[in-house]
PDB file of N, CA, C and O in Angstrom:
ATOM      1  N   UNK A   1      18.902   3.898 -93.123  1.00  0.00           N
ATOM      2  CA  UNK A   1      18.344   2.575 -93.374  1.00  0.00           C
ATOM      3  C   UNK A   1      18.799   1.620 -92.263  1.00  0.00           C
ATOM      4  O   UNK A   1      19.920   1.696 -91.760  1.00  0.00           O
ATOM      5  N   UNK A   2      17.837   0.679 -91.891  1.00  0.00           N
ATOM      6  CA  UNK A   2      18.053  -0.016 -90.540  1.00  0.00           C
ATOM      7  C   UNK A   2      19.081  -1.340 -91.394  1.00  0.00           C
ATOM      8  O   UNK A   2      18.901  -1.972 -92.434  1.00  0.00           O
ATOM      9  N   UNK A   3      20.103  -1.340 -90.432  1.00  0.00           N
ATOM     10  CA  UNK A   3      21.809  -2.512 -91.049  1.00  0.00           C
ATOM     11  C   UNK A   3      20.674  -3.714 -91.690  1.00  0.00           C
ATOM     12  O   UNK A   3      20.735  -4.031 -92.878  1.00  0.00           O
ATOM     13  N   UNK A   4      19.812  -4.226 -90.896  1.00  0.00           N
ATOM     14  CA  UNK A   4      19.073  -5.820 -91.705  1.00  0.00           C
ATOM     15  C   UNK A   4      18.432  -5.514 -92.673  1.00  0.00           C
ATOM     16  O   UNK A   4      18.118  -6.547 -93.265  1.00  0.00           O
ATOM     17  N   UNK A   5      17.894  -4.248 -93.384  1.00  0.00           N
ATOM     18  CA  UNK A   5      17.401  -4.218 -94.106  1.00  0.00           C
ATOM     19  C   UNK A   5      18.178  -3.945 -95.394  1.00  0.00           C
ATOM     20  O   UNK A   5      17.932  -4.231 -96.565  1.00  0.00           O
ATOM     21  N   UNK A   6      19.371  -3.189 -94.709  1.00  0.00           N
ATOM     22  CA  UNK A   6      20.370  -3.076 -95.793  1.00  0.00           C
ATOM     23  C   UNK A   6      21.261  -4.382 -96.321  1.00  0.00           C
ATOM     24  O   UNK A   6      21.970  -4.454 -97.325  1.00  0.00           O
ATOM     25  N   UNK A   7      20.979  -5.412 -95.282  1.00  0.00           N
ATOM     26  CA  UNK A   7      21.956  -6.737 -95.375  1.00  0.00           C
ATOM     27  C   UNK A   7      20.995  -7.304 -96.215  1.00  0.00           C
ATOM     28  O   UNK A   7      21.583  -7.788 -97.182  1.00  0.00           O
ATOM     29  N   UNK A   8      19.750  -7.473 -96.295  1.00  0.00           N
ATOM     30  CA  UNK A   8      19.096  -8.232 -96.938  1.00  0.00           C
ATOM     31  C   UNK A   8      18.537  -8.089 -98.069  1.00  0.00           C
ATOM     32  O   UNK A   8      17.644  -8.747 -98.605  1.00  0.00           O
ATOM     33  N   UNK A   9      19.518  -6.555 -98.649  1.00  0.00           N
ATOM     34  CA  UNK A   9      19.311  -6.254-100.083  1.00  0.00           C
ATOM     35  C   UNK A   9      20.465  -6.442-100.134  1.00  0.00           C
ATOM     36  O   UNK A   9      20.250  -6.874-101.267  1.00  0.00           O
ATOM     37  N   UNK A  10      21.261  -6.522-100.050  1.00  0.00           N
ATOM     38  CA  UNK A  10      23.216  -6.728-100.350  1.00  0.00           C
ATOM     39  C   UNK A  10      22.983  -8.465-100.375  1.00  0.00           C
ATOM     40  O   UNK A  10      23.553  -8.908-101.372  1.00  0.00           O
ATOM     41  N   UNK A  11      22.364  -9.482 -99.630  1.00  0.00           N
ATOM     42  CA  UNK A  11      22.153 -10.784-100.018  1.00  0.00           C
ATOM     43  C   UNK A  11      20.923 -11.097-101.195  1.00  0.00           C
ATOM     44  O   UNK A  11      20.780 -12.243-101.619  1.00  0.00           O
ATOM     45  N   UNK A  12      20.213 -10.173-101.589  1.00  0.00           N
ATOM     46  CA  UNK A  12      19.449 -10.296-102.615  1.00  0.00           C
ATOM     47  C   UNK A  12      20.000  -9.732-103.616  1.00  0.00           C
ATOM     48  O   UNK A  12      19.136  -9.604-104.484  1.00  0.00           O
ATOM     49  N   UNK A  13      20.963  -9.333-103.950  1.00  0.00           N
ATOM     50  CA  UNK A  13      21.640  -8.716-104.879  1.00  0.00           C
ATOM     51  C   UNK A  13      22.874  -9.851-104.990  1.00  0.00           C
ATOM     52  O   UNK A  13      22.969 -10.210-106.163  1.00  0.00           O
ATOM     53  N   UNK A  14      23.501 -10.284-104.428  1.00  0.00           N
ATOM     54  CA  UNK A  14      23.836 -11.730-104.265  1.00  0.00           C
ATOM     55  C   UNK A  14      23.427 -13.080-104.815  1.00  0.00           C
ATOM     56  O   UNK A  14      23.909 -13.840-105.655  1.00  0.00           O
ATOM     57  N   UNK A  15      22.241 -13.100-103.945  1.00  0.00           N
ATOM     58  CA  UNK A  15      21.120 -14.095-104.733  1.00  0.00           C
ATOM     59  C   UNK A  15      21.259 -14.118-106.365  1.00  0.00           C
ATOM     60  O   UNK A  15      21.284 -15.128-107.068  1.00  0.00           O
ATOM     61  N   UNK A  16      21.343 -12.778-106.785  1.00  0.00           N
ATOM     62  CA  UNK A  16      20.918 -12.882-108.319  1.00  0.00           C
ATOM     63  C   UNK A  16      21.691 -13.027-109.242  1.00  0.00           C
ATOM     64  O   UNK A  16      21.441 -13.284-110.420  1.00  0.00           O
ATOM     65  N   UNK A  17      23.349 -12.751-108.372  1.00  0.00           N
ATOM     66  CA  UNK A  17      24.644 -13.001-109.687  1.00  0.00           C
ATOM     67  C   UNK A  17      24.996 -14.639-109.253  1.00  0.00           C
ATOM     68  O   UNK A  17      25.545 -15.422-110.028  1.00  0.00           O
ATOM     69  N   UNK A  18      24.597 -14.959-107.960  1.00  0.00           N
ATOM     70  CA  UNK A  18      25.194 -16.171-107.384  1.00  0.00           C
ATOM     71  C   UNK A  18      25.307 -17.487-108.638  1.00  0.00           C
ATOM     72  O   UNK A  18      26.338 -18.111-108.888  1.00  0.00           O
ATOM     73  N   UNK A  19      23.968 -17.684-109.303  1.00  0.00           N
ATOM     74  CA  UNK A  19      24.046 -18.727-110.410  1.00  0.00           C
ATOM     75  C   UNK A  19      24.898 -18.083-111.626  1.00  0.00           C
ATOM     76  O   UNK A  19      25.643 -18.893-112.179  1.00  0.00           O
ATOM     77  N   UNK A  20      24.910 -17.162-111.983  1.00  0.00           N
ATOM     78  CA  UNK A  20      26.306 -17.124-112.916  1.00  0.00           C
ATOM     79  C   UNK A  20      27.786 -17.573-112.453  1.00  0.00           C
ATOM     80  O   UNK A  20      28.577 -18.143-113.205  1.00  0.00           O
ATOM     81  N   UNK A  21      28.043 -17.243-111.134  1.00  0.00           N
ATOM     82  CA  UNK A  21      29.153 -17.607-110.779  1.00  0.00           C
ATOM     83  C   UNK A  21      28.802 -19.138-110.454  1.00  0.00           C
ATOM     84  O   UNK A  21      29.919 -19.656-110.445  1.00  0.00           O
ATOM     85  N   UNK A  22      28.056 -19.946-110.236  1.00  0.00           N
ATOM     86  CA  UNK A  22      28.025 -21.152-109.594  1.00  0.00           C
ATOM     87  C   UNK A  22      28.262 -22.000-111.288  1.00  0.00           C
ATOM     88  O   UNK A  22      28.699 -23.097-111.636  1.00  0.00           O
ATOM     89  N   UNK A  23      27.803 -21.011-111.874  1.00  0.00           N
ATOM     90  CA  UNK A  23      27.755 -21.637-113.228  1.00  0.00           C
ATOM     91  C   UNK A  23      29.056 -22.078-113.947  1.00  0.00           C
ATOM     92  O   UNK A  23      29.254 -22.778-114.940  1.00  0.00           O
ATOM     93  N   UNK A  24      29.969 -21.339-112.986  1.00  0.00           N
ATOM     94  CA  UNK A  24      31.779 -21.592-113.418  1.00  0.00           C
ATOM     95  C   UNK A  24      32.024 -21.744-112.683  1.00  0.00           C
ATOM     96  O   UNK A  24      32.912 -20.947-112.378  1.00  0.00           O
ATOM     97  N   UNK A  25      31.620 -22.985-111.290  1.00  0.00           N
ATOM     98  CA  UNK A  25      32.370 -23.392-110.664  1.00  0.00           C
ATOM     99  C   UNK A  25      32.489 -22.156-109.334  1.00  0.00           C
ATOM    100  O   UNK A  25      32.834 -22.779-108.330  1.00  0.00           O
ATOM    101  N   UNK A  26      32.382 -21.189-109.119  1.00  0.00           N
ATOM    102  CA  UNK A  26      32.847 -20.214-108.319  1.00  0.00           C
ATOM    103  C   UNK A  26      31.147 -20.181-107.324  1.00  0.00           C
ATOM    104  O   UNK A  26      30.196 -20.961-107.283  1.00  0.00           O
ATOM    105  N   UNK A  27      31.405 -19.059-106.746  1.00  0.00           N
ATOM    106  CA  UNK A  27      30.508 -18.474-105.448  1.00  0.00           C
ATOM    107  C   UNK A  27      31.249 -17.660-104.978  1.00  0.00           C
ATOM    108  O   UNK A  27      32.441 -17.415-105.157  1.00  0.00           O
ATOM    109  N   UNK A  28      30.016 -16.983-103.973  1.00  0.00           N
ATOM    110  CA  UNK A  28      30.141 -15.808-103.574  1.00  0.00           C
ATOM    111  C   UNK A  28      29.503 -15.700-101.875  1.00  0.00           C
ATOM    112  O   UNK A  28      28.487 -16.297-101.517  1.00  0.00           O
ATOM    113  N   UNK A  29      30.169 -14.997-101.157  1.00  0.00           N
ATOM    114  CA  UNK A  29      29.456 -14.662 -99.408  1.00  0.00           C
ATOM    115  C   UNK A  29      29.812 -13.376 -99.020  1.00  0.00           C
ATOM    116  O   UNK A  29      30.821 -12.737 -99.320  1.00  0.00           O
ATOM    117  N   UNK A  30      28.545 -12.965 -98.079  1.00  0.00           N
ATOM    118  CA  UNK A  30      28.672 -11.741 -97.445  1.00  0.00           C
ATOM    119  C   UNK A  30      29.606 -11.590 -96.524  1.00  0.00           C
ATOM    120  O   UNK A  30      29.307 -12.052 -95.423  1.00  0.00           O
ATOM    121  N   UNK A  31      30.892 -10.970 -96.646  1.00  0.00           N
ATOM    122  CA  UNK A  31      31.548 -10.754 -95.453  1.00  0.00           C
ATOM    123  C   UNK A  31      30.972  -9.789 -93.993  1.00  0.00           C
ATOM    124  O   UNK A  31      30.840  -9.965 -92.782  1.00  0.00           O
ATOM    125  N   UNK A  32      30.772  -8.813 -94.909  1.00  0.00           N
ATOM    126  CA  UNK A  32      30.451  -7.592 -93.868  1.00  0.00           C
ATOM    127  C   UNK A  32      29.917  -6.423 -94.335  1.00  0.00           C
ATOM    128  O   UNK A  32      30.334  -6.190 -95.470  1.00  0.00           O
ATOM    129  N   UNK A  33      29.104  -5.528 -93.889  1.00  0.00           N
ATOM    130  CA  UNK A  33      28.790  -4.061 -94.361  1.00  0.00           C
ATOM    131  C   UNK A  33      29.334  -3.118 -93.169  1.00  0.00           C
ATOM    132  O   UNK A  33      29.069  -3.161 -91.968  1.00  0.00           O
ATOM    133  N   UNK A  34      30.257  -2.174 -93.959  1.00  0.00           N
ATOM    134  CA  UNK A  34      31.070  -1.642 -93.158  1.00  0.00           C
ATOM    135  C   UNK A  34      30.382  -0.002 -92.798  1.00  0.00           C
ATOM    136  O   UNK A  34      30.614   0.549 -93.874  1.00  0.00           O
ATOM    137  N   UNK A  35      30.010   0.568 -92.329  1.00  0.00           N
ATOM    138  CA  UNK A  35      29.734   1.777 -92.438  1.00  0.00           C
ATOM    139  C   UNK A  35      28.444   2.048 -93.595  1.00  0.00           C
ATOM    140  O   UNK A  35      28.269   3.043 -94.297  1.00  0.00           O
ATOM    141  N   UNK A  36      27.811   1.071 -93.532  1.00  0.00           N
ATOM    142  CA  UNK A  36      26.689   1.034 -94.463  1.00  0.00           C
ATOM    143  C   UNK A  36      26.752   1.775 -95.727  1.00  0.00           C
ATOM    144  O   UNK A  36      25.921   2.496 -96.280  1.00  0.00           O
ATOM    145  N   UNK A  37      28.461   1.268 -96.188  1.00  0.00           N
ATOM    146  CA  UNK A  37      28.578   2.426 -97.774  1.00  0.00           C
ATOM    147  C   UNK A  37      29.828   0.991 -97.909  1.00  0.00           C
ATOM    148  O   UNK A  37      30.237   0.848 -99.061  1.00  0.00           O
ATOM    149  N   UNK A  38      30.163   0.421 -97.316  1.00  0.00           N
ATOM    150  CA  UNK A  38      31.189  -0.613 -97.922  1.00  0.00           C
ATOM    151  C   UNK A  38      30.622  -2.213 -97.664  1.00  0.00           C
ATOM    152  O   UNK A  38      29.961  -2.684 -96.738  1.00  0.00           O
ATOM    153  N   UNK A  39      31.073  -2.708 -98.662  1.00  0.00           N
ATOM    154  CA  UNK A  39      30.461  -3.946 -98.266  1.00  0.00           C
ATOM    155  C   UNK A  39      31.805  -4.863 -98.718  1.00  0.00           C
ATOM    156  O   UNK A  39      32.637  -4.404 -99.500  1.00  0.00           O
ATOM    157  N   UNK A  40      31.914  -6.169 -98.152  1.00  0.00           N
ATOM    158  CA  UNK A  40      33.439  -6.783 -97.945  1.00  0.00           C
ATOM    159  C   UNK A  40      32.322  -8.085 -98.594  1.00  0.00           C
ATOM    160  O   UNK A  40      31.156  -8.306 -98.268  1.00  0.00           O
ATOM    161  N   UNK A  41      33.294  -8.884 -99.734  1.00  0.00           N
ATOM    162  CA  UNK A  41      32.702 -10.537-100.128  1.00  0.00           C
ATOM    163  C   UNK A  41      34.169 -11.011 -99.839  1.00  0.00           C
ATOM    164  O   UNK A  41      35.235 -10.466 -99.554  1.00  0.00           O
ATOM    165  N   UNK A  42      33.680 -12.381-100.065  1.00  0.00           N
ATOM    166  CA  UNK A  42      34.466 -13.665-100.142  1.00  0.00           C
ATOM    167  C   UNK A  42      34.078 -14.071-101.740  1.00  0.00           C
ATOM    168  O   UNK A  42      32.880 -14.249-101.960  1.00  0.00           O
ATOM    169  N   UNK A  43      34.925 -14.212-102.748  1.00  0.00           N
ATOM    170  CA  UNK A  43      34.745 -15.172-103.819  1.00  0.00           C
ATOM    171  C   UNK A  43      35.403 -16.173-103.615  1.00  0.00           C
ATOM    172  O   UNK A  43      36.519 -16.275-103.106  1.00  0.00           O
ATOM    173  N   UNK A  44      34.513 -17.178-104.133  1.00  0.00           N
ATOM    174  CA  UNK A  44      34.738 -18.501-103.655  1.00  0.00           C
ATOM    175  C   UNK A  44      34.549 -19.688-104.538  1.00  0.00           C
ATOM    176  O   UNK A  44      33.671 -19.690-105.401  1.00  0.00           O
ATOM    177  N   UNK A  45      35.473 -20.848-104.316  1.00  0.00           N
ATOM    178  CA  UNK A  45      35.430 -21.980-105.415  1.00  0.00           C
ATOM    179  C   UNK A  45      36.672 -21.068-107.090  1.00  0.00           C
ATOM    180  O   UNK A  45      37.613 -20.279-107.006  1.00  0.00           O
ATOM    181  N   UNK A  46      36.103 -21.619-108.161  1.00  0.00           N
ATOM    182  CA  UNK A  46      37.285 -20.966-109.050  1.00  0.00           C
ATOM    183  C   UNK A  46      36.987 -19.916-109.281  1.00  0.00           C
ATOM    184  O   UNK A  46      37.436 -19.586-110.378  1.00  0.00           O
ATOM    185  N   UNK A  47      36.356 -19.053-108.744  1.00  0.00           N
ATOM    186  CA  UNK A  47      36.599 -17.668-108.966  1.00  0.00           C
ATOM    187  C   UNK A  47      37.842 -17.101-108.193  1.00  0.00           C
ATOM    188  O   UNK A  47      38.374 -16.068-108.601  1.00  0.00           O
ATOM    189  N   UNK A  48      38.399 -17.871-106.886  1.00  0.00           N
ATOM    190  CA  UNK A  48      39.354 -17.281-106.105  1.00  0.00           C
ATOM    191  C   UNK A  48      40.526 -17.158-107.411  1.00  0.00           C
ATOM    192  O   UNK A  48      40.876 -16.063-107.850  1.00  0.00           O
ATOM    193  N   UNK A  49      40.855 -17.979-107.740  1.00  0.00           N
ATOM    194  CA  UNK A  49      42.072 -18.216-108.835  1.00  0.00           C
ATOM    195  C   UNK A  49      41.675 -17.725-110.400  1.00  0.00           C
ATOM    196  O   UNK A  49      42.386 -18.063-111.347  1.00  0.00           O
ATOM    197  N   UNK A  50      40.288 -16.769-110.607  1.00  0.00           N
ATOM    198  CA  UNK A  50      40.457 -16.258-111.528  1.00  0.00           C
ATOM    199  C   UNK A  50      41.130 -15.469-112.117  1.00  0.00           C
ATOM    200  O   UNK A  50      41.770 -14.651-111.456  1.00  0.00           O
ATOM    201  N   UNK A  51      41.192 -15.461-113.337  1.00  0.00           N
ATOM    202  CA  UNK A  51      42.009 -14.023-113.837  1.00  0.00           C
ATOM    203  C   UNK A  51      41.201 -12.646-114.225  1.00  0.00           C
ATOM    204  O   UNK A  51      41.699 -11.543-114.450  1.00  0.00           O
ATOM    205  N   UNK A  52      40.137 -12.933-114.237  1.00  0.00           N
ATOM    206  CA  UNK A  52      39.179 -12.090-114.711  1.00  0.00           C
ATOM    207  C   UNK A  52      37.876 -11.659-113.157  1.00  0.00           C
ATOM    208  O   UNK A  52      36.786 -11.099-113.271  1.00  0.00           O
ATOM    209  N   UNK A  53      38.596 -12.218-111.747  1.00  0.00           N
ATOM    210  CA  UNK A  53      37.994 -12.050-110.813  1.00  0.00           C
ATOM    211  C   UNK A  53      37.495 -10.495-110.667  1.00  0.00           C
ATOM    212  O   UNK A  53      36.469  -9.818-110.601  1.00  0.00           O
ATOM    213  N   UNK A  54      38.853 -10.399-110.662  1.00  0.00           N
ATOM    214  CA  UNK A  54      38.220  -8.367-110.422  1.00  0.00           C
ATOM    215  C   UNK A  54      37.395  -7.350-111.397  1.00  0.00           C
ATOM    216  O   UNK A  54      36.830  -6.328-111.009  1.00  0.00           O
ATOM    217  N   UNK A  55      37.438  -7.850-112.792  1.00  0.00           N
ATOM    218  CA  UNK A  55      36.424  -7.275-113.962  1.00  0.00           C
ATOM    219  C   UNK A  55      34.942  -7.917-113.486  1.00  0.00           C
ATOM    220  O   UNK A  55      33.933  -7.350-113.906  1.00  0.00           O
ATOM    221  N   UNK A  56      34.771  -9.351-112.423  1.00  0.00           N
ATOM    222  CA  UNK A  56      33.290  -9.660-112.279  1.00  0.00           C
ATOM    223  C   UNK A  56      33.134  -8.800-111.209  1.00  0.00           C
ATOM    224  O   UNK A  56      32.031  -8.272-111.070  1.00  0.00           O
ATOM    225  N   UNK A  57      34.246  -8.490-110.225  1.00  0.00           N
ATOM    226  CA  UNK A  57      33.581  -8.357-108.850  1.00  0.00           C
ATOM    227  C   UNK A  57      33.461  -6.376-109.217  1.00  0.00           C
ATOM    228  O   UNK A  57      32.767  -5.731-108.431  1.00  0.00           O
ATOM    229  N   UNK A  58      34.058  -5.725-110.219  1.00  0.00           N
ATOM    230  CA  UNK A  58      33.664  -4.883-110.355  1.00  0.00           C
ATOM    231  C   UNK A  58      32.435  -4.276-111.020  1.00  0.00           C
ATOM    232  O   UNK A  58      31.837  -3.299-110.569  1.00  0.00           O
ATOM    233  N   UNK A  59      32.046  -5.061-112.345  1.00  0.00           N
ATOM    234  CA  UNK A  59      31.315  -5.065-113.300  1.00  0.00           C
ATOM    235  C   UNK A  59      30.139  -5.432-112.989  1.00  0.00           C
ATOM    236  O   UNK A  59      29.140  -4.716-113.065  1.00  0.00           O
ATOM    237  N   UNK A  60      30.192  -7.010-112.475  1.00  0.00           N
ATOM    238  CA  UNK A  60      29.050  -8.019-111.898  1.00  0.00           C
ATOM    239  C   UNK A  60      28.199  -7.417-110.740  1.00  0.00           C
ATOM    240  O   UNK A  60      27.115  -6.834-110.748  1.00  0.00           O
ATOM    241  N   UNK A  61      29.110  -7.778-109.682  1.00  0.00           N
ATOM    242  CA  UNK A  61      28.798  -8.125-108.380  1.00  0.00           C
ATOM    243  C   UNK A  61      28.873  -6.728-107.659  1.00  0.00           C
ATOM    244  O   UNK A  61      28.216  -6.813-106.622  1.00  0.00           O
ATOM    245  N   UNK A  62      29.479  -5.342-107.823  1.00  0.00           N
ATOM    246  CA  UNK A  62      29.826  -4.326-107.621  1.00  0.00           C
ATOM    247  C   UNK A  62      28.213  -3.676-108.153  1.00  0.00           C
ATOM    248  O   UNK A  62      27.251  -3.278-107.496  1.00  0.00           O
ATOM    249  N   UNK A  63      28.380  -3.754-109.192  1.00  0.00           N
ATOM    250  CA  UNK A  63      27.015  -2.945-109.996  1.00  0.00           C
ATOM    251  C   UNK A  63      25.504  -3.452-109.877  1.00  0.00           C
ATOM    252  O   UNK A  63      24.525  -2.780-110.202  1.00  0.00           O
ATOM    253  N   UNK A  64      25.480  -4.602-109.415  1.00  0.00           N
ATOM    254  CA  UNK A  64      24.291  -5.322-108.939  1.00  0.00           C
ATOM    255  C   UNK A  64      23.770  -5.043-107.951  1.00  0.00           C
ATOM    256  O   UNK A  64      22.545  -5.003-107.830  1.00  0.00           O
ATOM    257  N   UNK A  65      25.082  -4.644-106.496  1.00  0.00           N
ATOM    258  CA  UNK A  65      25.132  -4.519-105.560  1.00  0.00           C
ATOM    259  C   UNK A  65      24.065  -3.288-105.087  1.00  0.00           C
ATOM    260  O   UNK A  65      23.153  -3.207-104.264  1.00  0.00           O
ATOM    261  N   UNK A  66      24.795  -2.225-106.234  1.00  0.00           N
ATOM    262  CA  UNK A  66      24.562  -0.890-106.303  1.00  0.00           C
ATOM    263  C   UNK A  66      22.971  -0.645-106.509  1.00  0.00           C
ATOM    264  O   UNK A  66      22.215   0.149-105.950  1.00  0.00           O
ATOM    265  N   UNK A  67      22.685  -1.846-107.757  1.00  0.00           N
ATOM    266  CA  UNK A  67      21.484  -1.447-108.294  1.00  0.00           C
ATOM    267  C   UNK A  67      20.155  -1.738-106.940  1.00  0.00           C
ATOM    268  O   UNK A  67      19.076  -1.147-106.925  1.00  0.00           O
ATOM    269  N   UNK A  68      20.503  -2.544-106.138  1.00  0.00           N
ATOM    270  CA  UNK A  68      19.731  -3.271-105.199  1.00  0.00           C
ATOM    271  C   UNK A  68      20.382  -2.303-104.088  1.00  0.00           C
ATOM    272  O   UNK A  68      19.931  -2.888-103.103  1.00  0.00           O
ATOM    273  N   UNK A  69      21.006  -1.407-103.639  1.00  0.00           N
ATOM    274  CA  UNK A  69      21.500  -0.828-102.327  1.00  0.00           C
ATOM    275  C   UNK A  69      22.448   0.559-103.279  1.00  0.00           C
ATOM    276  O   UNK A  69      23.563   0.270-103.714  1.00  0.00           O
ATOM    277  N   UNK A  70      22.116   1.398-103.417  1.00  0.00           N
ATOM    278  CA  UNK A  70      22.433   3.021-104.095  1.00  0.00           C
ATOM    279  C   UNK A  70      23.602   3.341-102.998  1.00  0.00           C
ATOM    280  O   UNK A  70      24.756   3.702-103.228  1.00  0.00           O
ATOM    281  N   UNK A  71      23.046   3.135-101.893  1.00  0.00           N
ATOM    282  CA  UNK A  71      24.116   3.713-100.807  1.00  0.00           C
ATOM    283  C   UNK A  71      25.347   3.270-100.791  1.00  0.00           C
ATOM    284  O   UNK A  71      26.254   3.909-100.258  1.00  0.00           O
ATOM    285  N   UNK A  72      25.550   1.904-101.484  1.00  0.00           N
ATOM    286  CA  UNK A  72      26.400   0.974-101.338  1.00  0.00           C
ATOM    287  C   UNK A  72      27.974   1.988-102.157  1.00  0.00           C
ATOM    288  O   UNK A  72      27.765   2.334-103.320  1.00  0.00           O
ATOM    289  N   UNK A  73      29.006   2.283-101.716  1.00  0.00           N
ATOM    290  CA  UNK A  73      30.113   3.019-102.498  1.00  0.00           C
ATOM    291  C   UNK A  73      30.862   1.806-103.083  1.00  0.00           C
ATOM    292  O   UNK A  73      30.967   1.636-104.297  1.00  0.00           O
ATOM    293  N   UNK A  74      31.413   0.914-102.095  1.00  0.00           N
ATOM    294  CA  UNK A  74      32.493   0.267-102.679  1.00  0.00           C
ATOM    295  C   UNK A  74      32.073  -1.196-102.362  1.00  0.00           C
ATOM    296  O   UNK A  74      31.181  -1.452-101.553  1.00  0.00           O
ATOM    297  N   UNK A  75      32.879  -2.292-103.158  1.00  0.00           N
ATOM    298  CA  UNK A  75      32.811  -3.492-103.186  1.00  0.00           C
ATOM    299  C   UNK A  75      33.801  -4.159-103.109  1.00  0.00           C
ATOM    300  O   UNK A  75      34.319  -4.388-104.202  1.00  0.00           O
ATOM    301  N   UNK A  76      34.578  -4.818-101.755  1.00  0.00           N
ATOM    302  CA  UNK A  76      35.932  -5.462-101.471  1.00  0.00           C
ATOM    303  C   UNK A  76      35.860  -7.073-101.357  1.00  0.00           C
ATOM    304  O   UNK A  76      35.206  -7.783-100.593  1.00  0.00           O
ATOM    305  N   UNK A  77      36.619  -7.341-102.222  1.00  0.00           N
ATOM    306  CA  UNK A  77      37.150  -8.789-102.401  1.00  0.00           C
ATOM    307  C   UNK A  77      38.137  -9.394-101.153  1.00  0.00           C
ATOM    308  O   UNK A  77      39.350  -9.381-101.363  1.00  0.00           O
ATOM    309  N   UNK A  78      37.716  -9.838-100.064  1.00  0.00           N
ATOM    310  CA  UNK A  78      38.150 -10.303 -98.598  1.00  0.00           C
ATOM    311  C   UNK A  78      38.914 -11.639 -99.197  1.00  0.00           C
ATOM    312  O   UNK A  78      38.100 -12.556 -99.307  1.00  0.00           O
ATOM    313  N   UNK A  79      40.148 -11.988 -99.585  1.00  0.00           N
ATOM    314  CA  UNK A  79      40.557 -13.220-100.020  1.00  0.00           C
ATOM    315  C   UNK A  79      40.950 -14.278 -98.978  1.00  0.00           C
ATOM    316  O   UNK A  79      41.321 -15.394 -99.341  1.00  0.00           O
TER     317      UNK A  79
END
């Protein structure tokens, strides 16, 4: 898969959790796609200081990721 096409399903998969998190104050950005199987975010606003950050970024934002990009393996929280 050509990297922009893969970036622009990893930001549309983005797009779609972004208002839940904006909805508590938090957000989210693309850091990087690493080897076109890792992808690196930034959570941002009060999600940085959540306690429950890593159950969204696994559950949420991890599995969304997936559903919009299959290739996608892992999902890293860049703090």
């Amino acid at each position: 898969m050509i990297a922009n096409e893969l970036k622009e399903k990893v930001e549309a998969a983005l797009a779609e959790i972004r208002p839940f998190l904006q909805s508590d104050g938090g957000d989210i950005s693309l850091v990087s796609i690493d080897n076109g199987t890792s992808v690196k975010v930034r959570l941002e606003g009060n999600c940085v200081g959540c306690s429950i950050n890593q159950m969204t970024l696994k559950s949420g934002v991890e599995m969304t990721i997936k559903k919009f990009a299959p290739q996608i393996e892992e999902v890293i929280n860049i703090a």
